[in-house]
C-alpha positions as CSV (number, residue, x, y, z in Angstrom):
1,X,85.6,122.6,101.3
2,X,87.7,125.1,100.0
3,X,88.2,125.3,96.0
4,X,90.2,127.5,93.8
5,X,89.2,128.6,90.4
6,X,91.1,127.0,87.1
7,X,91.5,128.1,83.7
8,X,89.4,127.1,80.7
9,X,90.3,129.0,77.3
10,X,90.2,132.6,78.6
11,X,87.8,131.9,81.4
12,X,87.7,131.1,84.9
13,X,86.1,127.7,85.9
14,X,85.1,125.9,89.4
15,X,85.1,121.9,88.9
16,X,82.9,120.7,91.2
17,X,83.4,117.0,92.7
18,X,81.8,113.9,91.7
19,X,80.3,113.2,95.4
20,X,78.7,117.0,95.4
21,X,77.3,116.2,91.6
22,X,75.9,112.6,92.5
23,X,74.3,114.2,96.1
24,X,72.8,117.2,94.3
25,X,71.7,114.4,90.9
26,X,73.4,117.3,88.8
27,X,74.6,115.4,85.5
28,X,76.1,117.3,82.4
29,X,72.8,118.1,81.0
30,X,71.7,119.7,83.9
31,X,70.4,123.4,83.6
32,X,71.7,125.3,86.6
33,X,71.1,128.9,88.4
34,X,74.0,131.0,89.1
35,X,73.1,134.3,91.2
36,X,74.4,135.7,94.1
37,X,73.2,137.7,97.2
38,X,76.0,140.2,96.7
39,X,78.3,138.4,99.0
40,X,78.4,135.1,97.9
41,X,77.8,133.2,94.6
42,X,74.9,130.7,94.5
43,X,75.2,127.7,92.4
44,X,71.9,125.1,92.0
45,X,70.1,123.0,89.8
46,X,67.2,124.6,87.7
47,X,63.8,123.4,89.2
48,X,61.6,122.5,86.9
49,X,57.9,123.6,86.8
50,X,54.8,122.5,85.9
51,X,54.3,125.6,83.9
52,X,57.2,125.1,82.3
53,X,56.7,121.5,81.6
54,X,53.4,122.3,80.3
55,X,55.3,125.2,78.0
56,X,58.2,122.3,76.8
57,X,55.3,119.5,75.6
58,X,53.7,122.2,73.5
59,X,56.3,123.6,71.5
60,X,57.9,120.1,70.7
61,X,54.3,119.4,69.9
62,X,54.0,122.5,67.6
63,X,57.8,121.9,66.4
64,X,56.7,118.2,65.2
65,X,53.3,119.3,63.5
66,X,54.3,122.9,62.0
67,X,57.8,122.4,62.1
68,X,58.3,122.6,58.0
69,X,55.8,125.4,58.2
70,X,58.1,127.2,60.7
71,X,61.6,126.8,58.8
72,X,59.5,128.3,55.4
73,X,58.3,131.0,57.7
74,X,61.8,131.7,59.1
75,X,63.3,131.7,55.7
């Protein structure tokens, strides 16, 4: 498949097709990794891991207990 780049604002952007999306279960929300090899870009979806899950149900944990502490703290 062969796309060309659009314009969005004073960007470039690549729109990338429904079927692609619903294959790869990439939705709006989806984090994704951009990097490239030097050659070519490299475009996928963010794999979660358990570390990082682990990381995520802490904070919102410490965000719901301490979370008025944190916004006095910040001020």
């Amino acid at each position: 498949m062969i796309k060309k780049l659009t314009r969005h604002g004073n960007s470039l952007a690549l729109v990338i097709d429904r079927p692609i999306l619903e294959l790869l279960n990439i939705d709006p929300e989806t984090p994704l990794d951009v990097s490239t090899d030097g050659k070519q870009l490299i475009i996928s979806p963010v794999k979660s891991s358990a570390r990082l899950k682990k990381f995520e149900a802490a904070q919102e944990w410490a965000h719901k207990r301490y979370g008025k502490t944190f916004k006095k703290l910040a001020e």
